[in-house]
C-alpha positions in Angstrom: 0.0 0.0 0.0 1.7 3.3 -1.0 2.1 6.3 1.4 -1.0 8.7 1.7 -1.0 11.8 -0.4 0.6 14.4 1.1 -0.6 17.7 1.7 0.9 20.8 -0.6 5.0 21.0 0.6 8.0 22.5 -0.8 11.0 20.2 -1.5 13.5 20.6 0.8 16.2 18.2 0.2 17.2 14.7 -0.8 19.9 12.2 0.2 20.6 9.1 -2.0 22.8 5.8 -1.0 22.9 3.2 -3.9 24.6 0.1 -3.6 25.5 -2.5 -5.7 27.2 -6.2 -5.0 29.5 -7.6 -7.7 30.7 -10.9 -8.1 33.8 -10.6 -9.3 36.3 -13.2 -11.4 38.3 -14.1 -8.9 35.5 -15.2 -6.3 35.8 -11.8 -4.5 32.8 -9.2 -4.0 32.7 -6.0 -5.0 30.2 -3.5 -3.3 29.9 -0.2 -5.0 28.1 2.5 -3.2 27.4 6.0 -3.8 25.6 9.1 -1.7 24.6 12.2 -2.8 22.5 15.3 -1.0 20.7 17.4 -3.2 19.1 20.5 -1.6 15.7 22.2 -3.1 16.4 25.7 -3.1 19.9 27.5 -4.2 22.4 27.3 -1.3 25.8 28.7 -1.1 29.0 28.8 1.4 32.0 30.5 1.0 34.4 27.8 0.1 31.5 26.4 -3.1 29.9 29.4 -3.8 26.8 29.3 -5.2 25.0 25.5 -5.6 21.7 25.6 -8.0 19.0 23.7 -6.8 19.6 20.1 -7.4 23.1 20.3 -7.8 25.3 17.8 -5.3 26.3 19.0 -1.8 27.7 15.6 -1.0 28.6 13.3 -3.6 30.9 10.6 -1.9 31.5 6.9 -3.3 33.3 3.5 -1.8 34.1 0.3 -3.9 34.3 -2.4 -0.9 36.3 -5.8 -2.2 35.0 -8.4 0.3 36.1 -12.2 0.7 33.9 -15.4 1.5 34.1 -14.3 5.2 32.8 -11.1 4.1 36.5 -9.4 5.5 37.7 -6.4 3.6 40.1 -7.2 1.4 40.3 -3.4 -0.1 38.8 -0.2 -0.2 38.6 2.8 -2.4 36.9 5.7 -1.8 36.2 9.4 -3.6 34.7 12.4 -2.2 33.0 14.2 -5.6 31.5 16.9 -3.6 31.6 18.4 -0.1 30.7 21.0 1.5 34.5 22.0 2.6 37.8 21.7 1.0 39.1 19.5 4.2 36.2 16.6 3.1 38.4 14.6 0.9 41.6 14.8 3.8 39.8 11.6 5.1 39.9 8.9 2.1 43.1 7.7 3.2 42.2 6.8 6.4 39.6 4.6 4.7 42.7 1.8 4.0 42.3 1.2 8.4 39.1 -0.9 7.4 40.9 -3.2 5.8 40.9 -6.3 7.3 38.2 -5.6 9.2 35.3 -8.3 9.1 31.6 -6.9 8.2 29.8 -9.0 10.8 28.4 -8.4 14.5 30.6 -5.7 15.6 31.0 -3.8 12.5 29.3 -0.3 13.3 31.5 0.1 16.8 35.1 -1.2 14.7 33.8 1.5 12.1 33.5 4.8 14.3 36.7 3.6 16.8 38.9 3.5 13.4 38.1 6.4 10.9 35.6 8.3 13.9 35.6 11.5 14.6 37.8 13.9 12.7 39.4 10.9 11.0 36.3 10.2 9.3 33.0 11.9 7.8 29.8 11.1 8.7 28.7 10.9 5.3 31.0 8.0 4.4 30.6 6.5 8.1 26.8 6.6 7.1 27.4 5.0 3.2 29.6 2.9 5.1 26.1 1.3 7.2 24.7 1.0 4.0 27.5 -1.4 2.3 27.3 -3.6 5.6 23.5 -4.2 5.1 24.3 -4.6 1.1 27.0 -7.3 1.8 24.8 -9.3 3.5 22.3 -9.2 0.5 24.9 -9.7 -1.9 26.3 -12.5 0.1 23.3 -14.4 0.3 22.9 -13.7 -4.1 26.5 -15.1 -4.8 25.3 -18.3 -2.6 21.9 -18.3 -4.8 24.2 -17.8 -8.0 26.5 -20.8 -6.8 23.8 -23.3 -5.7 20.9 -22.5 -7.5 19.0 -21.8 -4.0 19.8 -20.2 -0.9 18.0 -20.5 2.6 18.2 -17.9 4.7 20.1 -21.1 7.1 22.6 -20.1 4.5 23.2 -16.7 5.6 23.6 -18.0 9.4 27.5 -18.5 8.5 29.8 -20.9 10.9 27.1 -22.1 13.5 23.2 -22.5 12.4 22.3 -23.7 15.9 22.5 -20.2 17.1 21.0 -18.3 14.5 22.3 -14.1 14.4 19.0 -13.1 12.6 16.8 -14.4 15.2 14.7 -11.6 16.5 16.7 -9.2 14.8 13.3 -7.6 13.1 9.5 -8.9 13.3 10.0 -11.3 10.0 13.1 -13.5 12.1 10.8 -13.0 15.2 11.3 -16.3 17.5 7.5 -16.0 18.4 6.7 -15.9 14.1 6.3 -18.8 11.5 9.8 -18.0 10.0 11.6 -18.6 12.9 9.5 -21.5 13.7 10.2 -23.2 10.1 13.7 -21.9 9.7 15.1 -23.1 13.3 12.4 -25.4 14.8 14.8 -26.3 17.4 16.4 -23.3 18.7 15.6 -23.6 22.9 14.4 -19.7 22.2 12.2 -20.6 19.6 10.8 -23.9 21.2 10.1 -21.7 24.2 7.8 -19.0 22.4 5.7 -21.6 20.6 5.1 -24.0 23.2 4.1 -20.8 25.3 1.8 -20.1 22.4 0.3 -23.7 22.5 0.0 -23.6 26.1 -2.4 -20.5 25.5 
């Protein structure tokens, strides 16, 4: 069901993150992703000058190469447009994720190594986006390879104790996913037998 029409508005502004999972040749992924703000009205600082309405305030883009364990294996990143001329100081310090693993964990390993003023928020937040996007283009490689995946797939080194488990309402313990994906997880036992009990 789409969104209700809204009333009259004015557009104020736009941010777009786009990401796209590559398999590449030699078994390795590829995620490409790319934000850009665009702003409604004509804005201006002194370092741009003048921006015309739609024209990019941020324009920032990462290639992420990732391995079967889904570990950075390499990096690149460009910052297109920015608001200030010190924005682009912080693509080298993009090379300290290398070797970092996009798993549990990721979002706190990401701020404690490019953080701060050794990072931008804008790539920190594309960043977010490429971990969700690795996951989906994880699970498509497995599909590619096998001709079906299962989200038991996903679940990595140990299936008994399934990550996505009550991560959202779809993996909730309580729901028919859970119950037909891991029938014999103790948390999932325990929500449906206190459902049949009811």
């Amino acid at each position: 069901m789409p969104l209700s029409a809204p009333p009259p508005r004015l557009f104020l502004q736009r941010r777009s993150i786009r990401c796209e999972g590559f398999l590449r040749d030699d078994g390795l992924i590829d995620i490409d992703a790319f934000l850009e703000d665009v702003r409604g009205a004509e804005t201006s600082n002194e370092w741009r000058g003048r921006l015309a309405p739609g024209e990019p305030l941020h324009l920032m883009q990462l290639r992420v190469t990732l391995d079967a364990q889904l570990t950075i294996r390499a990096i690149e990143s460009t910052t297109e447009a920015a608001p200030y001329p010190t924005c682009p100081d912080v693509v080298p310090a993009m090379q300290r994720l290398v070797g970092v693993a996009i798993i549990s964990g990721f979002r706190r390993e990401l701020h404690a190594r490019i953080g701060g003023t050794d990072g931008c928020t804008h790539v920190r937040a594309l960043l977010e986006a490429v971990g969700a996007a690795a996951l989906q283009a994880f699970a498509a490689q497995r599909r590619h390879q096998q001709g079906r995946f299962t989200i038991r797939d996903a679940e990595g080194l140990d299936p008994k104790r399934p990550s996505m488990l009550d991560s959202c309402r779809g993996y909730a313990a309580d729901g028919p996913v859970a119950a037909r994906f891991w029938p014999d997880d103790p948390r999932v036992r325990a929500a449906h037998d206190e459902e049949d009990a009811e």
